[in-house]
MIDOSE-1310 file (N, C-alpha, C; in nm, 2 decimals, decimal comma, always signed):
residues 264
xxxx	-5,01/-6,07/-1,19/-4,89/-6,09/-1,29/-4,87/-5,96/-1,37; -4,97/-5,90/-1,44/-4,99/-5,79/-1,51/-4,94/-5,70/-1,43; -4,97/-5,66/-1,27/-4,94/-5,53/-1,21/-4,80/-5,55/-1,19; -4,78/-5,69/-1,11/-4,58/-5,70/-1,12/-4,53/-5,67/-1,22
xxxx	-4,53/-5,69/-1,38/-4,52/-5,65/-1,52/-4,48/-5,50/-1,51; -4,60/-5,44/-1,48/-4,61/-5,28/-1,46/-4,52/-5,23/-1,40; -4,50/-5,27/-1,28/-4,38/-5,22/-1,16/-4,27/-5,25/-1,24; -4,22/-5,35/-1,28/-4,11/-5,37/-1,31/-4,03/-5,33/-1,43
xxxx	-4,14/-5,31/-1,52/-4,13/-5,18/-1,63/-4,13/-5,06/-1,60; -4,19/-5,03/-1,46/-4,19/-4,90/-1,43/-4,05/-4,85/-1,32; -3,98/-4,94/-1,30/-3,92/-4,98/-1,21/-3,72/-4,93/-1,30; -3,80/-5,03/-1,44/-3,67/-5,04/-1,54/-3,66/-4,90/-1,60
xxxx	-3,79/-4,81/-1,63/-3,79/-4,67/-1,65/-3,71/-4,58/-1,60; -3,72/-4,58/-1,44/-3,68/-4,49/-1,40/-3,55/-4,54/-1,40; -3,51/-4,63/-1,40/-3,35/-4,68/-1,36/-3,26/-4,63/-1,47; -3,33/-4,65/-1,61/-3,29/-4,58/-1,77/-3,31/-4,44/-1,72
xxxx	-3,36/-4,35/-1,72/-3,38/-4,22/-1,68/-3,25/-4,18/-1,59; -3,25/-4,22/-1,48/-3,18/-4,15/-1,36/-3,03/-4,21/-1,43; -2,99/-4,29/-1,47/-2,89/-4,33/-1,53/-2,83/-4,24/-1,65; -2,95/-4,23/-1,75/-2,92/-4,08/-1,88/-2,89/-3,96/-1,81
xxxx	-2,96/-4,01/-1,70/-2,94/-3,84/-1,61/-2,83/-3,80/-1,54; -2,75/-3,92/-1,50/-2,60/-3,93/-1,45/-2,54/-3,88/-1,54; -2,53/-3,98/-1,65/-2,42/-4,01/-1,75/-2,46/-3,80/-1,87; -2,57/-3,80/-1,84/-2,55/-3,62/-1,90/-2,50/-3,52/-1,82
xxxx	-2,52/-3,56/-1,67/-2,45/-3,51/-1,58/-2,33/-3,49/-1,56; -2,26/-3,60/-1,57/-2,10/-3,63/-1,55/-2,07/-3,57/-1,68; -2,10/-3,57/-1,82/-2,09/-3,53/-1,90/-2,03/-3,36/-1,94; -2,18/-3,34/-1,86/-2,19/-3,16/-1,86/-2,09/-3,12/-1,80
xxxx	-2,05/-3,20/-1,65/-1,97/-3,18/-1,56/-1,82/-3,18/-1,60; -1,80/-3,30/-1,71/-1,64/-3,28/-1,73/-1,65/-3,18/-1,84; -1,74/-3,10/-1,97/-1,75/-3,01/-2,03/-1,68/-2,91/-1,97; -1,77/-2,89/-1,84/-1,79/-2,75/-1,77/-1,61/-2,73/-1,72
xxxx	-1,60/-2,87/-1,71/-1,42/-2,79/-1,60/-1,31/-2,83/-1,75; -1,33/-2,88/-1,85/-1,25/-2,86/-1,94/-1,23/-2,70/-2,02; -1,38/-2,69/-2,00/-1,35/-2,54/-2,03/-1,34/-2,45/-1,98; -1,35/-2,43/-1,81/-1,26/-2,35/-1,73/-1,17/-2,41/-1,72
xxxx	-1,03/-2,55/-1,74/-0,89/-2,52/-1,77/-0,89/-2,41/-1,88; -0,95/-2,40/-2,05/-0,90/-2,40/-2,09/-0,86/-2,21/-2,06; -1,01/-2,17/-1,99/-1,04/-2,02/-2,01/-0,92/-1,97/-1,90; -0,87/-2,02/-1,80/-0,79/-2,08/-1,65/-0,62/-2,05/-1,76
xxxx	-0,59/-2,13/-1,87/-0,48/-2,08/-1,97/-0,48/-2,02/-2,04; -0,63/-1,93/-2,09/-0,61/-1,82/-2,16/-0,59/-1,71/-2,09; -0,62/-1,70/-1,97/-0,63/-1,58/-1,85/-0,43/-1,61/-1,84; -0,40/-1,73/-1,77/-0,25/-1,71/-1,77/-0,20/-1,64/-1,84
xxxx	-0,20/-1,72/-1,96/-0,12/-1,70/-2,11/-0,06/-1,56/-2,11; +0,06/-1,54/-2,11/+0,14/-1,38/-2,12/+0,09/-1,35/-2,23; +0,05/-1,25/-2,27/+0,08/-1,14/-2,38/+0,24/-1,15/-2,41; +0,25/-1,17/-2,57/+0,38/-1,16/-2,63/+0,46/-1,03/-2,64
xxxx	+0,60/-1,02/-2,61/+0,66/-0,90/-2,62/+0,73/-0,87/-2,52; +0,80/-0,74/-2,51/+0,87/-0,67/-2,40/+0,77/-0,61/-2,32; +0,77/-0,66/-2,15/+0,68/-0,59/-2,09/+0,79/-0,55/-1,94; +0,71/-0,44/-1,92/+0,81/-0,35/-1,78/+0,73/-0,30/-1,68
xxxx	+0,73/-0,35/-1,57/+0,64/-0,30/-1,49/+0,72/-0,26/-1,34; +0,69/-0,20/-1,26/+0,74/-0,13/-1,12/+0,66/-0,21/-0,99; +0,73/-0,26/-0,93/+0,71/-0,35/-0,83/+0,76/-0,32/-0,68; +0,70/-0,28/-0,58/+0,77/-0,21/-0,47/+0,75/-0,32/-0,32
xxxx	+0,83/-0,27/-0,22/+0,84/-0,35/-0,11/+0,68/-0,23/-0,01; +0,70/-0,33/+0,12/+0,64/-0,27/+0,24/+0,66/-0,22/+0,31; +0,83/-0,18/+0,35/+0,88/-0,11/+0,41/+0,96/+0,01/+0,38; +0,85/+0,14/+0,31/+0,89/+0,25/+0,23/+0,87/+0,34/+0,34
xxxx	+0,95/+0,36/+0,43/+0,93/+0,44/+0,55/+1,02/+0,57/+0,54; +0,94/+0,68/+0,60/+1,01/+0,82/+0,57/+1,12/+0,80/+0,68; +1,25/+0,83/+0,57/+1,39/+0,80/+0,70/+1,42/+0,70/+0,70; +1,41/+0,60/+0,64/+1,49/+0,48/+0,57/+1,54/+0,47/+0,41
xxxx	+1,60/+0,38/+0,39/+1,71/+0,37/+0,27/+1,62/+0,25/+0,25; +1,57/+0,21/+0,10/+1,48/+0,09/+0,06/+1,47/+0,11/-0,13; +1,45/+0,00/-0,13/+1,45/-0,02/-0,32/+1,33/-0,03/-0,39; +1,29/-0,04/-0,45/+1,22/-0,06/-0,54/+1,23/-0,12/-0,67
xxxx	+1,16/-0,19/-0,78/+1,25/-0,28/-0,85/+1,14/-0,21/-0,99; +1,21/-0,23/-1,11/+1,18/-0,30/-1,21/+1,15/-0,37/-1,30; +1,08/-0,49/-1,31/+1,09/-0,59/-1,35/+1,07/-0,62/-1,52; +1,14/-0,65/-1,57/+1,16/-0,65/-1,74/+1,11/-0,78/-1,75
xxxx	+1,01/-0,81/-1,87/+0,97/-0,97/-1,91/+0,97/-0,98/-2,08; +1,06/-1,09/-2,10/+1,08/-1,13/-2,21/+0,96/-1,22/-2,25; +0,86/-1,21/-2,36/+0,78/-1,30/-2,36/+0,76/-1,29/-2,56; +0,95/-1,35/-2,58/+0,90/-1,35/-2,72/+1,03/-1,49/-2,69
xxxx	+0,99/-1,55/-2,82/+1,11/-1,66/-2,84/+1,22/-1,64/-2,89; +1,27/-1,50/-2,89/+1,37/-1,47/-2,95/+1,46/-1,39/-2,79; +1,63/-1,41/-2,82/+1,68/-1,29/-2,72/+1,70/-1,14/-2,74; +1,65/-1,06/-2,64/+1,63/-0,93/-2,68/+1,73/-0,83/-2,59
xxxx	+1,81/-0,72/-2,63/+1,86/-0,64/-2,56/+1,77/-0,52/-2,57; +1,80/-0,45/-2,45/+1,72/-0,28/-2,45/+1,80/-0,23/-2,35; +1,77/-0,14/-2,34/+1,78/-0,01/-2,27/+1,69/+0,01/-2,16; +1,71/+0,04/-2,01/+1,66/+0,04/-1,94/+1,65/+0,17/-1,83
xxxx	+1,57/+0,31/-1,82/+1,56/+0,42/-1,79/+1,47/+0,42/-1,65; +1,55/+0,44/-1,56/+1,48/+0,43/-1,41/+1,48/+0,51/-1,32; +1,39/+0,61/-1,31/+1,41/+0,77/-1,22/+1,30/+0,74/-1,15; +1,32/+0,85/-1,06/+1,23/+0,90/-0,98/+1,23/+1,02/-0,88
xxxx	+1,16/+1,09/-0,88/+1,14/+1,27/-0,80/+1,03/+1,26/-0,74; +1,04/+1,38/-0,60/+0,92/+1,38/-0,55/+0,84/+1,46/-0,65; +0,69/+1,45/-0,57/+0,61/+1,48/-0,67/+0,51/+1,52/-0,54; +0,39/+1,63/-0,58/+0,28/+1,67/-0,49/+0,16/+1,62/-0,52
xxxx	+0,06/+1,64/-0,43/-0,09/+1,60/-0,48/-0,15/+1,69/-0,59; -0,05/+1,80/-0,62/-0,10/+1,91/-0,66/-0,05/+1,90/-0,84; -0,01/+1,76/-0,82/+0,04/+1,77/-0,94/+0,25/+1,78/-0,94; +0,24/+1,88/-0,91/+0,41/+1,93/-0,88/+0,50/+1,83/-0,86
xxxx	+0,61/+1,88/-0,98/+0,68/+1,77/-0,98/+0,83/+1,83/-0,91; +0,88/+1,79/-0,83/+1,00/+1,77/-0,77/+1,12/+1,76/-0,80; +1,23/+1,75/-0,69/+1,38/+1,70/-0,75/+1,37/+1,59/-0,79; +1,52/+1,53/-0,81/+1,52/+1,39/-0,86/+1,57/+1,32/-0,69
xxxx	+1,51/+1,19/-0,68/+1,54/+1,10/-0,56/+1,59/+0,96/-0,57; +1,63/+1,00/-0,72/+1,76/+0,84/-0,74/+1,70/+0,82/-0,85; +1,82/+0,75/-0,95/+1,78/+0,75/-1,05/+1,94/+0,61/-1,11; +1,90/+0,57/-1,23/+1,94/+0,49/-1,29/+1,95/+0,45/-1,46
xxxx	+2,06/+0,42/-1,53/+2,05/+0,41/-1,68/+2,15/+0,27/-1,71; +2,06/+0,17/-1,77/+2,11/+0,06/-1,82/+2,12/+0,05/-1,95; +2,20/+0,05/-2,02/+2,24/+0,06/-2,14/+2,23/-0,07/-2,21; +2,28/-0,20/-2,14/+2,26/-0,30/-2,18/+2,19/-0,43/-2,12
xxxx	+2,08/-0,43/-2,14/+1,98/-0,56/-2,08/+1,99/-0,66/-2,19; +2,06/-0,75/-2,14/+2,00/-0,89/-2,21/+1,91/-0,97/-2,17; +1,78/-1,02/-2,23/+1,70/-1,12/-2,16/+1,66/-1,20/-2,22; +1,71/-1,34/-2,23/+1,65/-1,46/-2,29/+1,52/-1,45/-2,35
xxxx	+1,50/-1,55/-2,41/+1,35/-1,62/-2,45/+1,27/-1,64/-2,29; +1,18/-1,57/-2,27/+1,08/-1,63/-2,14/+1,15/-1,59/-2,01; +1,23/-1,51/-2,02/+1,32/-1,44/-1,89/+1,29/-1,31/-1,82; +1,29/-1,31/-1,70/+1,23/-1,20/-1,68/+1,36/-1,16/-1,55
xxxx	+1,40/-0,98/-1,55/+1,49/-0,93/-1,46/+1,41/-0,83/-1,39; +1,47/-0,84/-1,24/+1,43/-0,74/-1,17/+1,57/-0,64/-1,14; +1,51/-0,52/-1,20/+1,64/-0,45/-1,15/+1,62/-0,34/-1,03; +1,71/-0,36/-0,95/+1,65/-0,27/-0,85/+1,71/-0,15/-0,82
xxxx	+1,63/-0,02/-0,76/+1,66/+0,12/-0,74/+1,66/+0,15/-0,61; +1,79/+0,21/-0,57/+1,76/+0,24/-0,43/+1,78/+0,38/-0,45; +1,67/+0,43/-0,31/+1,62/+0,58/-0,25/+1,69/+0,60/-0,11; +1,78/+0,65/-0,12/+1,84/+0,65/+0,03/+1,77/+0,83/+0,06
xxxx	+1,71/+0,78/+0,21/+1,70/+0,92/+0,27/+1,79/+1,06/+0,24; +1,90/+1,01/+0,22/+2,02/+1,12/+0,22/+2,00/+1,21/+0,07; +1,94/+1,15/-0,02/+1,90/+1,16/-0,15/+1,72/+1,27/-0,15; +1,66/+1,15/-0,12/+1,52/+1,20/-0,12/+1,48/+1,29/+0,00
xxxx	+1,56/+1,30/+0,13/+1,52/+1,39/+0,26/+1,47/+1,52/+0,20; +1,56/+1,59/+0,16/+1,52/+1,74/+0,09/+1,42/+1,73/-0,01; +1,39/+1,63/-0,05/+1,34/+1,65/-0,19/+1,16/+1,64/-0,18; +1,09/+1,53/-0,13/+1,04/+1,53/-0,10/+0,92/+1,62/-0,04
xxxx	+0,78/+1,67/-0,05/+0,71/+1,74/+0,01/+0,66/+1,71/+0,14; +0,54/+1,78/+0,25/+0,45/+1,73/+0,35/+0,40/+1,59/+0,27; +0,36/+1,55/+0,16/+0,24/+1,48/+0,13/+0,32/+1,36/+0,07; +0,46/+1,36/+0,13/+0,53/+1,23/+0,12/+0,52/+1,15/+0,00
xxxx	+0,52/+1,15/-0,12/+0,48/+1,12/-0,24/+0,63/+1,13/-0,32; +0,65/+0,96/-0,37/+0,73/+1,00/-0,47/+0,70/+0,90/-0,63; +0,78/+0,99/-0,77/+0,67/+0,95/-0,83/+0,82/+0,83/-0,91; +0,76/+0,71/-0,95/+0,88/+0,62/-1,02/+0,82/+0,61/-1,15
xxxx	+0,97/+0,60/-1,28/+0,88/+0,60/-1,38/+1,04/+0,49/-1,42; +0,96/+0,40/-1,57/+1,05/+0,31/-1,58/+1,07/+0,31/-1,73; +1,14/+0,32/-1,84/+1,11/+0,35/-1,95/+1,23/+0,25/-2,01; +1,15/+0,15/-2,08/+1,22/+0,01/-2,16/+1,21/+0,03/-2,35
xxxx	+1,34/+0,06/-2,37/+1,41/+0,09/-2,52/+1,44/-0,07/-2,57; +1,33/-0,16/-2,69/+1,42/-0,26/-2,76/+1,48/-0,21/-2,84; +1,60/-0,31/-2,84/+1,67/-0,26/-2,97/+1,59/-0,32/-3,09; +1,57/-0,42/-3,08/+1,56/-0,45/-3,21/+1,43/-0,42/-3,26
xxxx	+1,33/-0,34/-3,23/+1,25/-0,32/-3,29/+1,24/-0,14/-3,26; +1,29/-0,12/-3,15/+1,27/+0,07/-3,19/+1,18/+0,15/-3,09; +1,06/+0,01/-3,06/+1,01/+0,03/-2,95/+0,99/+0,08/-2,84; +0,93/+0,18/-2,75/+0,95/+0,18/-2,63/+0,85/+0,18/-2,54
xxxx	+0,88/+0,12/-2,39/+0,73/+0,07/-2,35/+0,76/+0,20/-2,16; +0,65/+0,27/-2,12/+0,67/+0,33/-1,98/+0,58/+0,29/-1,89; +0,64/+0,26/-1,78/+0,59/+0,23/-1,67/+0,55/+0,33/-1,53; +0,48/+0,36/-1,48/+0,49/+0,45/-1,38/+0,42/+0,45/-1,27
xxxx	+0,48/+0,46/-1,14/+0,40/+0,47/-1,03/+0,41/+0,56/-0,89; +0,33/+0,59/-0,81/+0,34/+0,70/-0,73/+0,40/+0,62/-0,62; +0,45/+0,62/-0,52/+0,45/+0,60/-0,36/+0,43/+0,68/-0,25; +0,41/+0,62/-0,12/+0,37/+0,71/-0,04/+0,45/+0,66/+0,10
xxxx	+0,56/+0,72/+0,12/+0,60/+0,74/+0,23/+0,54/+0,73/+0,36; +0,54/+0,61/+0,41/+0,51/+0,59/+0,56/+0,57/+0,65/+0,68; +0,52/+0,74/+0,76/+0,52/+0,85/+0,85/+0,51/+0,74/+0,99; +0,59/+0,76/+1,11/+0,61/+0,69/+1,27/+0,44/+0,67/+1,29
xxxx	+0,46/+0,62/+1,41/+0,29/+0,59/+1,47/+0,32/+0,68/+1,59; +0,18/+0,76/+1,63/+0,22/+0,84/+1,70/+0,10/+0,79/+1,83; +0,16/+0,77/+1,94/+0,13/+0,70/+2,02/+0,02/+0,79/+2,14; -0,08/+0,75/+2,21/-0,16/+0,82/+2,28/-0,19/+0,74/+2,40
xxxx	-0,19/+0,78/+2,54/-0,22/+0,74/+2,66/-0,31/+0,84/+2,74; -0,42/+0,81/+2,74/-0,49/+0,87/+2,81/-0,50/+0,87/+2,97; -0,46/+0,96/+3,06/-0,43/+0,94/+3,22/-0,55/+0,99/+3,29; -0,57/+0,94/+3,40/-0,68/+0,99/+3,49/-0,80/+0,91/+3,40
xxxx	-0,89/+0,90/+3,48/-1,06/+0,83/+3,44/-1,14/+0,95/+3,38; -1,19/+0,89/+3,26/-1,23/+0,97/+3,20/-1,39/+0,99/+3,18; -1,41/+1,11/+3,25/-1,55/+1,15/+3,29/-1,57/+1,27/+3,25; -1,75/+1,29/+3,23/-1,74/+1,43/+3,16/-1,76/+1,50/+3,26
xxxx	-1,72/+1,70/+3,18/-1,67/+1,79/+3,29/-1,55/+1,73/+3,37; -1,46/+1,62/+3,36/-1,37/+1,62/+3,44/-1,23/+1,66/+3,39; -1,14/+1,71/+3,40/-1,00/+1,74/+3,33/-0,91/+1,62/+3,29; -0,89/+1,58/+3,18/-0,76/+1,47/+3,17/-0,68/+1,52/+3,13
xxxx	-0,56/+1,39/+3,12/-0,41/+1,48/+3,02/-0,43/+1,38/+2,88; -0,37/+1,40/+2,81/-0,31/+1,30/+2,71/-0,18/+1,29/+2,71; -0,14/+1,18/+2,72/+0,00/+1,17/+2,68/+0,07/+1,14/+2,54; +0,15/+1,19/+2,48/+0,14/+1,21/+2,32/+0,26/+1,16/+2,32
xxxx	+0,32/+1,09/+2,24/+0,50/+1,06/+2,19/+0,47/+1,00/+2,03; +0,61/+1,06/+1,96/+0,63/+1,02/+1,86/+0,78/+0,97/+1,85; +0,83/+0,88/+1,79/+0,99/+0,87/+1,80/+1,04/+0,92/+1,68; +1,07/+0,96/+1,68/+1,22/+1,08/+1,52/+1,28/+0,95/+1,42
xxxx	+1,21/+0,90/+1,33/+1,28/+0,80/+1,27/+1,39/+0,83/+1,17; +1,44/+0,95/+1,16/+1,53/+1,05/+1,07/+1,65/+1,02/+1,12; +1,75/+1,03/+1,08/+1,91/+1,04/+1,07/+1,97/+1,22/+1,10; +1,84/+1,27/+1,15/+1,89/+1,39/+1,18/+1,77/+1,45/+1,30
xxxx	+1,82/+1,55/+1,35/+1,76/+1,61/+1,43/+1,59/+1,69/+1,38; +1,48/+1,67/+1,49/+1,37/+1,72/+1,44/+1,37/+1,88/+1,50; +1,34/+1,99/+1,49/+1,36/+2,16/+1,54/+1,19/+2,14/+1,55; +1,10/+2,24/+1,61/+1,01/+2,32/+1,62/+0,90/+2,20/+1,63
xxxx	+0,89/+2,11/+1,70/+0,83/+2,00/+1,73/+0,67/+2,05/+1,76; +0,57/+2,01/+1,74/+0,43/+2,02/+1,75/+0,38/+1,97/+1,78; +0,29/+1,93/+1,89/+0,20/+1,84/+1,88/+0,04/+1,96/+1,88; -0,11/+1,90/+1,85/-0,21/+1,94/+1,84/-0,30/+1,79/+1,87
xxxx	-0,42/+1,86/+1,95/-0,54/+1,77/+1,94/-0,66/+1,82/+1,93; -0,75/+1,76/+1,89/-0,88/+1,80/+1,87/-1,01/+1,70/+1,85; -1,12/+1,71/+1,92/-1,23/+1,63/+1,88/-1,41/+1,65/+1,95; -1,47/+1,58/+1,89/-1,59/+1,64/+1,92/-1,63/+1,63/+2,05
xxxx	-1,73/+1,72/+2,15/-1,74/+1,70/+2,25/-1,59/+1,71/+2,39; -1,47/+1,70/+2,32/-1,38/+1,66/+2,39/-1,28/+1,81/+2,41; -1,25/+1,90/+2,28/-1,17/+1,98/+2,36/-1,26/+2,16/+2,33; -1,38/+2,09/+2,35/-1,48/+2,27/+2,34/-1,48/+2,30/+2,23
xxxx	-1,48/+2,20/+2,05/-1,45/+2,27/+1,97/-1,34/+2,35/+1,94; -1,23/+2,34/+1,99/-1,07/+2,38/+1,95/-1,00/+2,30/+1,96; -0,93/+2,36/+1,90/-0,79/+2,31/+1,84/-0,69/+2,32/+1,95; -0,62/+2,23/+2,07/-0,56/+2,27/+2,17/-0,41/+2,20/+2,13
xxxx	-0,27/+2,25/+2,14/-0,16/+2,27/+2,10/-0,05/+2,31/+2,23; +0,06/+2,20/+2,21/+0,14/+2,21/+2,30/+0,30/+2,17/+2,22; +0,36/+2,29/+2,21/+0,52/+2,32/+2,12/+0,63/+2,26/+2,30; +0,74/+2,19/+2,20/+0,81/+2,15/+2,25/+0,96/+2,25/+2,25
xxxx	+1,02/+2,26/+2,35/+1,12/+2,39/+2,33/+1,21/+2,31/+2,35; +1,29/+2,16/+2,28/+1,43/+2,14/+2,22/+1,42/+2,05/+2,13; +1,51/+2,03/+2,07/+1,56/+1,95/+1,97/+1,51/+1,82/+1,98; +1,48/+1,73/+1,90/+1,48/+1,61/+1,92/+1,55/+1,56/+1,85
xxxx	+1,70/+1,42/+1,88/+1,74/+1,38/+1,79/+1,70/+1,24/+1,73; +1,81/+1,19/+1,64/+1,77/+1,07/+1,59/+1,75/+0,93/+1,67; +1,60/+0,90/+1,61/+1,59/+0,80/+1,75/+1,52/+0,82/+1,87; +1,50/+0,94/+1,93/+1,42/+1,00/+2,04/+1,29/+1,05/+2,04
xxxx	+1,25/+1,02/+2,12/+1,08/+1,04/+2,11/+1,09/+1,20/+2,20; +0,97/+1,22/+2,12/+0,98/+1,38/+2,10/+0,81/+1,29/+2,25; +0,76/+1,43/+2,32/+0,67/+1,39/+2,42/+0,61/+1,49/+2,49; +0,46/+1,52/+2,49/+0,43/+1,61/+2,53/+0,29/+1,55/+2,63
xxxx	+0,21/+1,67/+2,72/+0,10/+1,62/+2,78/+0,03/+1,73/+2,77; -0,10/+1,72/+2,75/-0,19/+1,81/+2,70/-0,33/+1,76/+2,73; -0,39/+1,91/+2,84/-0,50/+1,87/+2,90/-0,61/+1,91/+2,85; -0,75/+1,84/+2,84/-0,85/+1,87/+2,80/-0,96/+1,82/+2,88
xxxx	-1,08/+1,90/+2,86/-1,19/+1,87/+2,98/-1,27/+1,81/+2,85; -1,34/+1,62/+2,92/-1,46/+1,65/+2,79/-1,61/+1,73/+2,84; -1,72/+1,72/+2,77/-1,85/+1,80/+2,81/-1,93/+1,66/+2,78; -1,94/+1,56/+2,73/-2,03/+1,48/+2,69/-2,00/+1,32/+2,68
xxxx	-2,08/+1,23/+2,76/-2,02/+1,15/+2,74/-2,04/+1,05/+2,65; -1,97/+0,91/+2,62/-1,99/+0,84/+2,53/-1,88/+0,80/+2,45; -1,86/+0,75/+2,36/-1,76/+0,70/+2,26/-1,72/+0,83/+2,22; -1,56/+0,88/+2,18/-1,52/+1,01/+2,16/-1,38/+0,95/+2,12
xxxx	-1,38/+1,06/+1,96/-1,25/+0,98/+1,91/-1,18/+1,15/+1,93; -1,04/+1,13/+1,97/-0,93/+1,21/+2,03/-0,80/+1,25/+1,87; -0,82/+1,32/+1,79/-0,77/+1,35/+1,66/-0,61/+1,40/+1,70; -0,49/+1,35/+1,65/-0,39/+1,38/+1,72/-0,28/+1,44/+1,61
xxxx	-0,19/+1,59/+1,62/-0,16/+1,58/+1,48/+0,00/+1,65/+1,50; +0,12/+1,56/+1,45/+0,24/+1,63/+1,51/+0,30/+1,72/+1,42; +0,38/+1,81/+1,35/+0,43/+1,87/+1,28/+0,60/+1,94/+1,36; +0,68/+1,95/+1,23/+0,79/+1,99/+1,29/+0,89/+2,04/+1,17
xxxx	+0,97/+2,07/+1,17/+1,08/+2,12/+1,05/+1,11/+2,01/+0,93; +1,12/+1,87/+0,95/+1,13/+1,77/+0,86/+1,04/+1,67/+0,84; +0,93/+1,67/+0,97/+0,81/+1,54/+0,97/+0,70/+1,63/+0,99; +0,58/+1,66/+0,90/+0,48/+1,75/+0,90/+0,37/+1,66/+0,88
xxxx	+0,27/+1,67/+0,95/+0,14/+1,62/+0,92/+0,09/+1,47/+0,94; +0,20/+1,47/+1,08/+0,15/+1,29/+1,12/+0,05/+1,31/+1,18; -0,06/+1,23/+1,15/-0,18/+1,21/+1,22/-0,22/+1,08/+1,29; -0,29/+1,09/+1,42/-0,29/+0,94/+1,49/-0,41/+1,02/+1,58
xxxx	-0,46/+0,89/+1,63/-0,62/+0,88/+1,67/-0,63/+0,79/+1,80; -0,74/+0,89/+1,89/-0,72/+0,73/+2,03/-0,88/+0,73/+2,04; -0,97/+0,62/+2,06/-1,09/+0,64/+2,09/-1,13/+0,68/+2,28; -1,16/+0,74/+2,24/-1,21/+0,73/+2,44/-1,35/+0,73/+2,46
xxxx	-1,37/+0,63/+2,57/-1,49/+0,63/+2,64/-1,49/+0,70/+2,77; -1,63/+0,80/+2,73/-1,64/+0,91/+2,86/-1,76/+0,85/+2,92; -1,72/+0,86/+3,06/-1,81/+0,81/+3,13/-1,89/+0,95/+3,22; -2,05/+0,94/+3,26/-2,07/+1,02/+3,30/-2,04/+1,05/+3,47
């Protein structure tokens, strides 16, 4: 009778226990995610004021016409007018700053309480072609005037012109000591003709340590793939990456890559 007593007290124990241990559990548990909502709304929560940021697309390709936007946010309860200053020049790695490649002046922005506008800029090739350097770079700057307070806030960001894909086919079985070709094409994605076309390759084991180079002697126009074949013996076999680099009067310094396995 005494030992049933025991069990059954010892029984009631643990049942109070595991139960406190729920109920501080569930507890801790709804603590823990009330106060990641709340940390979850203070991470949202905008900062108050006029804010201006530069927002761009994915298809910023050298030789296309494309926009870039940007975006003004009202995050005061009141309505606010400003001024809205939207340029852009190429620019170098070197620092060097460039022509102008489109540009824009809004004199009058209105934006509600909690409103936000995208204003967008377009860069048409016809604009930026000359302007531009090799290292394809251009730089946007966005500069937001309130009126009503005097304020001004700048935004700025670089881009980088996307260059064609330059395409590689390797012919014949590729064995060392044996001669292959490469077949090389690039397509002219310009609105104008390319002059003094280049191609170059180079890679380890694959062309003797040089630099081997094959010049195209016409024009390529818009739209046409420029195409060259250029033979190289490898010496070694194994995995061998094939470095490919085209250059020409308006598209300088496309680079493209083919892996090859040499067999012995």
């Amino acid at each position: 009778m005494v030992r049933n007593d025991y069990r059954s007290l010892k029984a009631k124990s643990v049942y109070q226990e595991e139960s406190s241990q729920s109920v501080r559990s569930d507890e801790e548990r709804e603590a823990f995610k009330k106060a990641n909502h709340q940390n979850k709304l203070l991470q949202e929560k905008p900062e108050p004021g006029l804010h201006i940021t530069i927002k761009v697309t994915s298809d910023m390709r050298k030789g296309c016409d494309f926009d870039v936007f940007a975006v003004v946010t009202n995050n005061t309860e009141a309505e606010r007018k400003c001024r809205l200053v939207f340029g852009s020049c190429a620019v170098s790695y070197n620092g060097f700053l460039g022509g102008n490649c489109g540009f824009k002046d809004l004199l009058n922005v209105q934006l509600s309480p909690g409103a936000e506008r995208r204003v967008p800029l377009r860069l048409n090739y016809s604009k930026y072609g000359d302007q531009v350097t090799e290292d394809n770079l251009i730089r946007l700057a966005a500069l937001l005037l309130d009126y009503s307070t005097g304020e001004a806030q700048l935004a700025m960001r670089n881009i980088v012109l996307d260059n064609p894909e330059i395409k590689v086919r390797i012919l014949g079985e590729p064995k060392e000591n044996r001669k292959l070709a490469a077949e090389i094409s690039i397509q002219n994605p310009l609105p104008e003709p390319l002059d003094n076309c280049c191609f170059s390759i180079e890679g380890a084991n694959l062309t003797g340590g040089n630099i081997i180079s094959e010049r195209l002697g016409c024009t390529v126009g818009p739209g046409e793939d420029a195409k060259v074949k250029i033979y190289f013996t490898p010496t070694r076999s194994g995995l061998r990456k094939l470095v490919v680099d085209f250059d020409s009067n308006k598209l300088c310094h496309v680079k493209g890559y083919r892996n090859v396995i040499i067999g012995k």
